[in-house]
NUSERO-38768 format. One record per atom (N, C-alpha, C, CB): residue number from 0; atom name; x, y, z. Coordinates in nm, 4 decimals. Glycine has a CB too. Layout:
<atom i="NUM" at="CA" px="X" py="Y" pz="Z"/>
...
END
This chain:
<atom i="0" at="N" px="1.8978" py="-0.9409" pz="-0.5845"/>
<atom i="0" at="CA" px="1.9131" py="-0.9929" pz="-0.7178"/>
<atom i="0" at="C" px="1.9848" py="-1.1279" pz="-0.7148"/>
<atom i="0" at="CB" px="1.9889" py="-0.8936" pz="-0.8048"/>
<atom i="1" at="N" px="2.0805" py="-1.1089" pz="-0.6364"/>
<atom i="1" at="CA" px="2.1585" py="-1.2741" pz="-0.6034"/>
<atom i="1" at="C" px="2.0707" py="-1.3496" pz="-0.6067"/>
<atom i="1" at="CB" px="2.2325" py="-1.3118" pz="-0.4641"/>
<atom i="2" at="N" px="1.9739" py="-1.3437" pz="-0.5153"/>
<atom i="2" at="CA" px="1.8893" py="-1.4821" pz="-0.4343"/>
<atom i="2" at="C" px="1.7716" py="-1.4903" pz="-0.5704"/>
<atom i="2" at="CB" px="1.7913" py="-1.4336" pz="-0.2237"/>
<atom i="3" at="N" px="1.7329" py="-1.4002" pz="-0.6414"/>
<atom i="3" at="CA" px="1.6604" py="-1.4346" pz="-0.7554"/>
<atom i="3" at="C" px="1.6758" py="-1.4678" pz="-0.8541"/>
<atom i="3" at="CB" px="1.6130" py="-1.3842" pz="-0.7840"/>
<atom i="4" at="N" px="1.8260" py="-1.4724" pz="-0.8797"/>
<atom i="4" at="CA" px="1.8941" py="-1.5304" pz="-0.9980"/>
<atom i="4" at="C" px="1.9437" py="-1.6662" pz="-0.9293"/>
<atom i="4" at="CB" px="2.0229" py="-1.4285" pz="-1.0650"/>
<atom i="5" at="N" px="1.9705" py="-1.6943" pz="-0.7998"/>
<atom i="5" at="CA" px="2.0010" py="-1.8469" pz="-0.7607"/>
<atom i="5" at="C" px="1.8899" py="-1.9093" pz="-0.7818"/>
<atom i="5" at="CB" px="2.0454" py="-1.8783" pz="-0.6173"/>
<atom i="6" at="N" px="1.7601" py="-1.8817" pz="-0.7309"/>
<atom i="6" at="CA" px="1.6451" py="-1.9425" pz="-0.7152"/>
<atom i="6" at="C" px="1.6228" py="-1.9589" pz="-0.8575"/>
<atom i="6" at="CB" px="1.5399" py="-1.8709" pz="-0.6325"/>
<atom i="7" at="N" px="1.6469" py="-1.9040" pz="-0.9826"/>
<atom i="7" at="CA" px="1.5766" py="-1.9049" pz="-1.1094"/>
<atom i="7" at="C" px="1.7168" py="-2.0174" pz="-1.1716"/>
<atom i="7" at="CB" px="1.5436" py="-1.7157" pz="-1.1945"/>
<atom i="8" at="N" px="1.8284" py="-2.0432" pz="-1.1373"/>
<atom i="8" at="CA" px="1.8931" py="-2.0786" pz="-1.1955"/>
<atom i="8" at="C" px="1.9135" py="-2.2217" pz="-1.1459"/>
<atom i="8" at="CB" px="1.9776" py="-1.9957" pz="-1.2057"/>
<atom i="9" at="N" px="1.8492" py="-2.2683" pz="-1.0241"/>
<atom i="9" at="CA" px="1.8278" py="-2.3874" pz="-0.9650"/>
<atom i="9" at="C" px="1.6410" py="-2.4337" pz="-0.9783"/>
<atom i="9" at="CB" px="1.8916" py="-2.3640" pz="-0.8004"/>
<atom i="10" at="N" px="1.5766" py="-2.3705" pz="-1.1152"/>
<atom i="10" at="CA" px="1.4330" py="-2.4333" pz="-1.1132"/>
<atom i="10" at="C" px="1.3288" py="-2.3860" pz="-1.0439"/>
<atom i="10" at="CB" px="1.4337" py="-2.5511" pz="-1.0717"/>
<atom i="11" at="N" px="1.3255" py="-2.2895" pz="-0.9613"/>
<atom i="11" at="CA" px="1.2626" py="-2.2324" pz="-0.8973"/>
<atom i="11" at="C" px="1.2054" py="-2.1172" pz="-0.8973"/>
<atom i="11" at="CB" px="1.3008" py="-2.2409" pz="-0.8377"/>
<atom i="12" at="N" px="1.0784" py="-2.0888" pz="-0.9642"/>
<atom i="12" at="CA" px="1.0481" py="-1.9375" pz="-0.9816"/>
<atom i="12" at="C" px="1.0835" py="-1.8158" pz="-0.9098"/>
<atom i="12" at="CB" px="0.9361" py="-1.9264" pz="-0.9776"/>
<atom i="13" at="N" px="1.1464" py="-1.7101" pz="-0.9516"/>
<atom i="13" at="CA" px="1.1171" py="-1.5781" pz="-0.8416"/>
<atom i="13" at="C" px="1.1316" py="-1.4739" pz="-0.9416"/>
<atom i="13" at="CB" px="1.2365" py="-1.5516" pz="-0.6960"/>
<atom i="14" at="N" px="1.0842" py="-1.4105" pz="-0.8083"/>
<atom i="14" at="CA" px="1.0615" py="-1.1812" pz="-0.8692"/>
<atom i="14" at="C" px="1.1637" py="-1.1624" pz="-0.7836"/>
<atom i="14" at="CB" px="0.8721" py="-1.0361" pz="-0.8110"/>
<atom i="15" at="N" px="1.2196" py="-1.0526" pz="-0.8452"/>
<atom i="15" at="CA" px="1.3391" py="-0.9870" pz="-0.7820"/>
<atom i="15" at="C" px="1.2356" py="-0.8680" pz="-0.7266"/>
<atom i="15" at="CB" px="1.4856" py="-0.9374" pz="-0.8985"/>
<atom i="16" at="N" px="1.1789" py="-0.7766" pz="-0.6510"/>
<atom i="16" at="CA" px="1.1250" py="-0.6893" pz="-0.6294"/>
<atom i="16" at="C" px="1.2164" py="-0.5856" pz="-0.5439"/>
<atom i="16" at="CB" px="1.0145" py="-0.7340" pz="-0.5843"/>
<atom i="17" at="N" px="1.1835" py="-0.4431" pz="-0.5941"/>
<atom i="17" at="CA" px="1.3096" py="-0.3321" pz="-0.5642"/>
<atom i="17" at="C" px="1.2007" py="-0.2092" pz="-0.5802"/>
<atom i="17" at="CB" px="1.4720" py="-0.3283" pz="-0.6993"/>
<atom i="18" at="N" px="1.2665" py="-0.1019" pz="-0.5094"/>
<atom i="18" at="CA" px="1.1730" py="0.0382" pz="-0.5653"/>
<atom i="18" at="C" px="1.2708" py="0.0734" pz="-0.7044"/>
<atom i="18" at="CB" px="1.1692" py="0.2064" pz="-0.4228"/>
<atom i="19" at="N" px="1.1345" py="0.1808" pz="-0.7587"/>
<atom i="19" at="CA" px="1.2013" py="0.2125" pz="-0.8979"/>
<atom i="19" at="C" px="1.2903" py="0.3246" pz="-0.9391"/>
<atom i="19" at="CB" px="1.1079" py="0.2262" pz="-0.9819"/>
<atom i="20" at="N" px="1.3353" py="0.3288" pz="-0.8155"/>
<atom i="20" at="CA" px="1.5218" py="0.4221" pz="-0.8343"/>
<atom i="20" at="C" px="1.6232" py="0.3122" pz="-0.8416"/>
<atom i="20" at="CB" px="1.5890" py="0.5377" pz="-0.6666"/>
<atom i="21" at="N" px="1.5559" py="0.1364" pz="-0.8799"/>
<atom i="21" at="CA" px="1.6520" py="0.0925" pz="-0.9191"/>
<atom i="21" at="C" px="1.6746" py="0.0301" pz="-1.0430"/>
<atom i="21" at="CB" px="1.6771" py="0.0371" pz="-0.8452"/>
<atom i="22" at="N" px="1.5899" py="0.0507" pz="-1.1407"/>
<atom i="22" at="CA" px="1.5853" py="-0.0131" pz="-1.2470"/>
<atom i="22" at="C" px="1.7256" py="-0.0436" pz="-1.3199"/>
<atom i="22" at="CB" px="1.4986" py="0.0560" pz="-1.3211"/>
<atom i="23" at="N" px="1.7720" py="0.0792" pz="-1.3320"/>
<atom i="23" at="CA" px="1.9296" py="0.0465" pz="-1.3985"/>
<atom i="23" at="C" px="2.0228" py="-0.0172" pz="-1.3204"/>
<atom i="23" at="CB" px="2.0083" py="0.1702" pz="-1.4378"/>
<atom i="24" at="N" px="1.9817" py="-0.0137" pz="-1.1895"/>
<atom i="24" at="CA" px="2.1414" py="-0.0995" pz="-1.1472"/>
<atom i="24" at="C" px="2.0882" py="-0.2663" pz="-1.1617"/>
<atom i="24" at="CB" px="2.2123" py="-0.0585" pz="-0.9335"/>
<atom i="25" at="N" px="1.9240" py="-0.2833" pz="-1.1140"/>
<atom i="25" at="CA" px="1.8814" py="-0.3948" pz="-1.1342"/>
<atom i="25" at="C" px="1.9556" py="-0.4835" pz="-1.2564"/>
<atom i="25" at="CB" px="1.7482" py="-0.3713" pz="-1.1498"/>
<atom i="26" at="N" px="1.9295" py="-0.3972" pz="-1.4002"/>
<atom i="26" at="CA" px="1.9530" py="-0.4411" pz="-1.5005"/>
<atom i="26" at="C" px="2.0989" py="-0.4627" pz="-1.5128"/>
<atom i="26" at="CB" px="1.8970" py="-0.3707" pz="-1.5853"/>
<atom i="27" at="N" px="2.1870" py="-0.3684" pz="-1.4749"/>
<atom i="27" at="CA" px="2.3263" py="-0.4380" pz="-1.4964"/>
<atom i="27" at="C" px="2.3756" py="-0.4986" pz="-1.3899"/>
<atom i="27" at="CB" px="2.4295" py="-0.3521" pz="-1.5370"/>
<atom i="28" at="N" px="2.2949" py="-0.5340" pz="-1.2755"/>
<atom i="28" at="CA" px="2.3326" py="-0.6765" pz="-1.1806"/>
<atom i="28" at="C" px="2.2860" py="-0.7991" pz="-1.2527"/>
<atom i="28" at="CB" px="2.2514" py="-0.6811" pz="-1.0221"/>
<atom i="29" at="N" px="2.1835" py="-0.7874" pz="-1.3226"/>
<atom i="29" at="CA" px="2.1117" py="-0.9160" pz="-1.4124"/>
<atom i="29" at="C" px="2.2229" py="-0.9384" pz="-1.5082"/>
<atom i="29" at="CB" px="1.9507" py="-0.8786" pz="-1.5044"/>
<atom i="30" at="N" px="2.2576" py="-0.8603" pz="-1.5653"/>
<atom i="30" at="CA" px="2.3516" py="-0.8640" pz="-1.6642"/>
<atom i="30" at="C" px="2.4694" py="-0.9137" pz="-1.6152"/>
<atom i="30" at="CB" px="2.3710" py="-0.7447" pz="-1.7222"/>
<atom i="31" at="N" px="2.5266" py="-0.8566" pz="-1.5302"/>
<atom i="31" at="CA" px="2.6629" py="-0.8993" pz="-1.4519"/>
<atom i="31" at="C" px="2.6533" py="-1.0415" pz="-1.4024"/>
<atom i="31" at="CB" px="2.6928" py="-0.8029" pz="-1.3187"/>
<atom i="32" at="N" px="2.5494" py="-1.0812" pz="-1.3832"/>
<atom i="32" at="CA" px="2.5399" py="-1.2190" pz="-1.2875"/>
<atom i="32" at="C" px="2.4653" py="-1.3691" pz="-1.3957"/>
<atom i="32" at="CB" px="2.4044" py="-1.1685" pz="-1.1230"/>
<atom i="33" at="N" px="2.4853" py="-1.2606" pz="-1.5166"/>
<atom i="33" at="CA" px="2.4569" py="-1.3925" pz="-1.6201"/>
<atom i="33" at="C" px="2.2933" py="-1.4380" pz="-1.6468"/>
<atom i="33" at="CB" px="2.5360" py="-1.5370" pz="-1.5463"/>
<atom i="34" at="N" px="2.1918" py="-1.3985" pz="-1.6063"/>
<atom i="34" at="CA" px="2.0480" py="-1.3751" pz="-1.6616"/>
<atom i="34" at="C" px="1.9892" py="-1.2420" pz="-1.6442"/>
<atom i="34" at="CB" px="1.9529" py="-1.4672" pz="-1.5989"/>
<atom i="35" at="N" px="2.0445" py="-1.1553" pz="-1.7672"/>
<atom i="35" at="CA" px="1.9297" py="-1.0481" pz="-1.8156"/>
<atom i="35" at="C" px="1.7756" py="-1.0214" pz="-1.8076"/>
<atom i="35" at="CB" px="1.9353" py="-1.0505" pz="-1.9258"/>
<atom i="36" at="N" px="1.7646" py="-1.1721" pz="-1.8310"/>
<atom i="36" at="CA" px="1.5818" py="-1.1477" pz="-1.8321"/>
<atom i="36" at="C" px="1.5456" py="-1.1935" pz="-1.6852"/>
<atom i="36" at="CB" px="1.4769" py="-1.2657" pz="-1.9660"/>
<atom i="37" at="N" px="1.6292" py="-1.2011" pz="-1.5866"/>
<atom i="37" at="CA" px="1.5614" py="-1.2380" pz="-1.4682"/>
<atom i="37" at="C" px="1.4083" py="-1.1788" pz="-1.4464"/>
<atom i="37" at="CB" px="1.6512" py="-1.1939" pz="-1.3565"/>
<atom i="38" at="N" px="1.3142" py="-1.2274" pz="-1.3733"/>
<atom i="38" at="CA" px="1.1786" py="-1.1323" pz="-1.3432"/>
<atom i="38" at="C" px="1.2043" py="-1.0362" pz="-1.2568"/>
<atom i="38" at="CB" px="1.0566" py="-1.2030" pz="-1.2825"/>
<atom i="39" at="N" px="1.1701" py="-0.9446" pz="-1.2597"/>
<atom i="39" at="CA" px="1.1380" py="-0.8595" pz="-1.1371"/>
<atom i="39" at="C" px="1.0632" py="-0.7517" pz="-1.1873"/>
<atom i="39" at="CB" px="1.2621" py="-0.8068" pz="-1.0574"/>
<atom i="40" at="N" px="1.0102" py="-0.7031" pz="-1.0595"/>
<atom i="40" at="CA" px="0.9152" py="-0.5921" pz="-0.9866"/>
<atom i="40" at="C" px="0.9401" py="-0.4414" pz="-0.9473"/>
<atom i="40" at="CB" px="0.8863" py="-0.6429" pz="-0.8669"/>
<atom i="41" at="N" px="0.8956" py="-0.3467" pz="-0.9891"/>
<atom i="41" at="CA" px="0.9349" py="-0.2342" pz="-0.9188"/>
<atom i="41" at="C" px="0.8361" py="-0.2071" pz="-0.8935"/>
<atom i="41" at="CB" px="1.0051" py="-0.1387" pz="-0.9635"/>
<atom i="42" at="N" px="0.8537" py="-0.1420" pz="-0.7587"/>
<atom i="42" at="CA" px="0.7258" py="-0.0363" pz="-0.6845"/>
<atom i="42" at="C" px="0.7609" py="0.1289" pz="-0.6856"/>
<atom i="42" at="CB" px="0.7063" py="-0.0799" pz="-0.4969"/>
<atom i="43" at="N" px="0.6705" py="0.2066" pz="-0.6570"/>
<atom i="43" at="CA" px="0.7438" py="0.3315" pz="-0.6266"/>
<atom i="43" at="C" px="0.8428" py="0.3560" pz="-0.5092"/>
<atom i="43" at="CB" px="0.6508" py="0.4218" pz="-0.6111"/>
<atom i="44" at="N" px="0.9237" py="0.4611" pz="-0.5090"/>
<atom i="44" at="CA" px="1.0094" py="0.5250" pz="-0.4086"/>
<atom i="44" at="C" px="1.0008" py="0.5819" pz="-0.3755"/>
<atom i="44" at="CB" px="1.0837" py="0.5521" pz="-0.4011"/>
<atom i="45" at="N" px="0.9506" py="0.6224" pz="-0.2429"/>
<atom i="45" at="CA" px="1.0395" py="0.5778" pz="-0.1376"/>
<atom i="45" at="C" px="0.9979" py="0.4756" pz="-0.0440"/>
<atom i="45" at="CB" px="1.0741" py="0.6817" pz="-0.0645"/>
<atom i="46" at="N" px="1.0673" py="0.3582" pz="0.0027"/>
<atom i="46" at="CA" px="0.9962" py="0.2515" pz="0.0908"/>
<atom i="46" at="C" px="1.0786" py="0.2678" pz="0.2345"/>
<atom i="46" at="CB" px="1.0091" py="0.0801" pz="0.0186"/>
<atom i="47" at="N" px="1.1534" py="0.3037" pz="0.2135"/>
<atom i="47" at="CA" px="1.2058" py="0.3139" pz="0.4030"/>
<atom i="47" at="C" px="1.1040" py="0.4466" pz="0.4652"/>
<atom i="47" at="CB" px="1.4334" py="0.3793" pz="0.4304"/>
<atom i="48" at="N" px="1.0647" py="0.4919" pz="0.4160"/>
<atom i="48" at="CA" px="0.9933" py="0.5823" pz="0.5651"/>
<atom i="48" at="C" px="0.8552" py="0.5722" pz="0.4804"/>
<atom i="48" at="CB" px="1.0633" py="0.7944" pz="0.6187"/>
<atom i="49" at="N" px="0.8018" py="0.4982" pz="0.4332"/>
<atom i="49" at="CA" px="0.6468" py="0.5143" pz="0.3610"/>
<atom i="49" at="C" px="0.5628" py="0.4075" pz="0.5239"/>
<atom i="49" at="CB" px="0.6340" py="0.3986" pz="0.1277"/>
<atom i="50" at="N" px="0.5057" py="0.4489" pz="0.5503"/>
<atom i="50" at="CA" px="0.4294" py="0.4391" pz="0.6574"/>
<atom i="50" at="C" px="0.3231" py="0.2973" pz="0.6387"/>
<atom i="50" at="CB" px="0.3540" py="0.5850" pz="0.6715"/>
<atom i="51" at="N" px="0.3279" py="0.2109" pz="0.7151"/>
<atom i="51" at="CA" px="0.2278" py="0.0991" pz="0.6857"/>
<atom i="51" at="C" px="0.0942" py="0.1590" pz="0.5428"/>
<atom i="51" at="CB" px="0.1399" py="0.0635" pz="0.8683"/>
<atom i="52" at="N" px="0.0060" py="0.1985" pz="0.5855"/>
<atom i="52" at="CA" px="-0.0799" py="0.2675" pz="0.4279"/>
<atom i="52" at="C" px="-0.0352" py="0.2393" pz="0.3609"/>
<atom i="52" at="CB" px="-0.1001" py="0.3966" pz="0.3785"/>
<atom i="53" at="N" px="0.0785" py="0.2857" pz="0.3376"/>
<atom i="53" at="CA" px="0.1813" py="0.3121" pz="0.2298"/>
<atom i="53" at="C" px="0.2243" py="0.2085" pz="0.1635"/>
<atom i="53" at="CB" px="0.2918" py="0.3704" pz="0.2730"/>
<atom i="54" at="N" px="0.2583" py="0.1533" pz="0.2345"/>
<atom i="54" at="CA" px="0.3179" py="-0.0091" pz="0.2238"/>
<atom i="54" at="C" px="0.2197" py="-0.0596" pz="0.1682"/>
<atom i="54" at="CB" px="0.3553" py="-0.0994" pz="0.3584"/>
<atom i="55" at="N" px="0.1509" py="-0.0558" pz="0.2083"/>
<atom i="55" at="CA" px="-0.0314" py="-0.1685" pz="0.1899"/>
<atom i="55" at="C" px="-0.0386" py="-0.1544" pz="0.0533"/>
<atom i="55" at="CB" px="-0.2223" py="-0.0957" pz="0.2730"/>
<atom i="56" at="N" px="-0.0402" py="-0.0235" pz="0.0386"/>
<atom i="56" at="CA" px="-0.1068" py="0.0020" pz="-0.1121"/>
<atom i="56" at="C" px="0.0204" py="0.0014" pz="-0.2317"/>
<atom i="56" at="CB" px="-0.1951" py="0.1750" pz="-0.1144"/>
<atom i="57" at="N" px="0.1486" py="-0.0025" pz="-0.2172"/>
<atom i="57" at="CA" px="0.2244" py="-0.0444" pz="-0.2752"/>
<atom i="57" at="C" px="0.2588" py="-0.2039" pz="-0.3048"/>
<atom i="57" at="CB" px="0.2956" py="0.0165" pz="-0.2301"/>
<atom i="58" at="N" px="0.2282" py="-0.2512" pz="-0.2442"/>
<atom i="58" at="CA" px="0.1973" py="-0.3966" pz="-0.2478"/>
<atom i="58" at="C" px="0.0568" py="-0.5203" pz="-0.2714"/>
<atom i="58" at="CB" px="0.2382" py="-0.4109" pz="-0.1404"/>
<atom i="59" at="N" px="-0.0519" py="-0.3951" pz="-0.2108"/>
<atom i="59" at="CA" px="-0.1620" py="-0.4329" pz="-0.3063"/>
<atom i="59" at="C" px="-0.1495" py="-0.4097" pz="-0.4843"/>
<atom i="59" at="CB" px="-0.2834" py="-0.3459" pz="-0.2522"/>
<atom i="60" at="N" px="-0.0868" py="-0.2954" pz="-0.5239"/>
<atom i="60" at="CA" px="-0.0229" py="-0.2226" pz="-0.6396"/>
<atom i="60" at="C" px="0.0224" py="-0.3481" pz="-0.7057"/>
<atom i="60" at="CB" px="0.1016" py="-0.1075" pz="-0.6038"/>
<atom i="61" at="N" px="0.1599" py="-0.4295" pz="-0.6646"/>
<atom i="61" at="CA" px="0.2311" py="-0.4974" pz="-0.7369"/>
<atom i="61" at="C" px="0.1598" py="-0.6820" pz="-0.7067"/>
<atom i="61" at="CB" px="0.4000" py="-0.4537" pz="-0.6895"/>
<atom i="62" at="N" px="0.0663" py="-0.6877" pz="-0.6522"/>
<atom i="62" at="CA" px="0.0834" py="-0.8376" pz="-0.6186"/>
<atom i="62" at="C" px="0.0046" py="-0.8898" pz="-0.7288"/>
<atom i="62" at="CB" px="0.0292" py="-0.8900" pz="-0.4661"/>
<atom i="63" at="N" px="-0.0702" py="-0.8442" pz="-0.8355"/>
<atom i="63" at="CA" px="-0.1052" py="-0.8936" pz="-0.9754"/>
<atom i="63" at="C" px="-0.0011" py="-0.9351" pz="-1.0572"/>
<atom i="63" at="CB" px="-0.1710" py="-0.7977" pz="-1.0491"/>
<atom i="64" at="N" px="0.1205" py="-0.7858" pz="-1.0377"/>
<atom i="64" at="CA" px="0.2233" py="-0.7858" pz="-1.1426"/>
<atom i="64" at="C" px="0.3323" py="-0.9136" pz="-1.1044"/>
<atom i="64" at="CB" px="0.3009" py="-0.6272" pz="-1.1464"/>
<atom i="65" at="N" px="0.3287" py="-0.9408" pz="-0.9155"/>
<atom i="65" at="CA" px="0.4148" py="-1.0846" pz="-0.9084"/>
<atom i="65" at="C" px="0.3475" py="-1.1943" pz="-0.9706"/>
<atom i="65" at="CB" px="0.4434" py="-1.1354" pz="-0.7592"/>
<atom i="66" at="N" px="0.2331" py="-1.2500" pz="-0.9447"/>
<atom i="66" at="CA" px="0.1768" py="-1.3301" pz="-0.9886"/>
<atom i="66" at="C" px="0.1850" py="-1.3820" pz="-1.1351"/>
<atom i="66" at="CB" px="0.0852" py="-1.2973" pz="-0.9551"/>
<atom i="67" at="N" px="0.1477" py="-1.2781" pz="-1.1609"/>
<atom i="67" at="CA" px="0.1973" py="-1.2687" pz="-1.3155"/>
<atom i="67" at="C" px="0.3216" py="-1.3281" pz="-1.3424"/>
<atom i="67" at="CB" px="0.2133" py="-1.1270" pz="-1.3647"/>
<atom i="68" at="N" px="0.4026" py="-1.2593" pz="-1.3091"/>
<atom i="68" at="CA" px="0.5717" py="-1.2661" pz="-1.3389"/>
<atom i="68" at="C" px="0.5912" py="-1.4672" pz="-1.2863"/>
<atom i="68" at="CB" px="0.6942" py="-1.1060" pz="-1.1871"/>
<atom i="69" at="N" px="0.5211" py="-1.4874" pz="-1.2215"/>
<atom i="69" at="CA" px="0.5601" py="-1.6295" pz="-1.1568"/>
<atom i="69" at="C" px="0.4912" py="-1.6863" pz="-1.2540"/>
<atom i="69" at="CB" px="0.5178" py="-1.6757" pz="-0.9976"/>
<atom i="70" at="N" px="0.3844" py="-1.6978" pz="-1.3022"/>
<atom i="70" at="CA" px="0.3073" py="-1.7712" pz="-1.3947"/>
<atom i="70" at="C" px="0.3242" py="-1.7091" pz="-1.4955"/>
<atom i="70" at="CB" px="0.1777" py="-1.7921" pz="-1.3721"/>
<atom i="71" at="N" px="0.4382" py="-1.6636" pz="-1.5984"/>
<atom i="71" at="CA" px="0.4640" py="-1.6858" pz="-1.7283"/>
<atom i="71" at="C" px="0.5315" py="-1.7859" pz="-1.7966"/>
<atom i="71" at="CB" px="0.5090" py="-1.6035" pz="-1.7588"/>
END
């Protein structure tokens, strides 16, 4: 969240991307660090033992929703 709120706060687009057992802390690090509406991404959970496949298709999953998020 740091590095996506530096990058957004020096002109530079970004997604914060996280699995989605983190939505709430996401939101009160955004909050804590002074942009709420930062962008970001959630995928499903669990990503430490999800197996390449796994990976693939979680990230085929979200790479519309980055795109997106960069071009609004």
């Amino acid at each position: 969240m740091h590095d996506s709120i530096w990058f957004e706060t020096s002109a530079k687009p970004a997604v914060f991307l996280a699995s989605d057992v983190f939505v709430e802390a996401a939101q009160r690090q955004a909050d804590a660090l002074g942009l709420p509406e930062v962008r970001r991404i959630f995928v499903p959970h669990p990503i430490q033992d999800a197996t390449n496949e796994e990976m693939k298709a979680k990230a085929e999953a979200a790479v519309d929703k980055v795109i997106a998020a960069l071009t609004r």
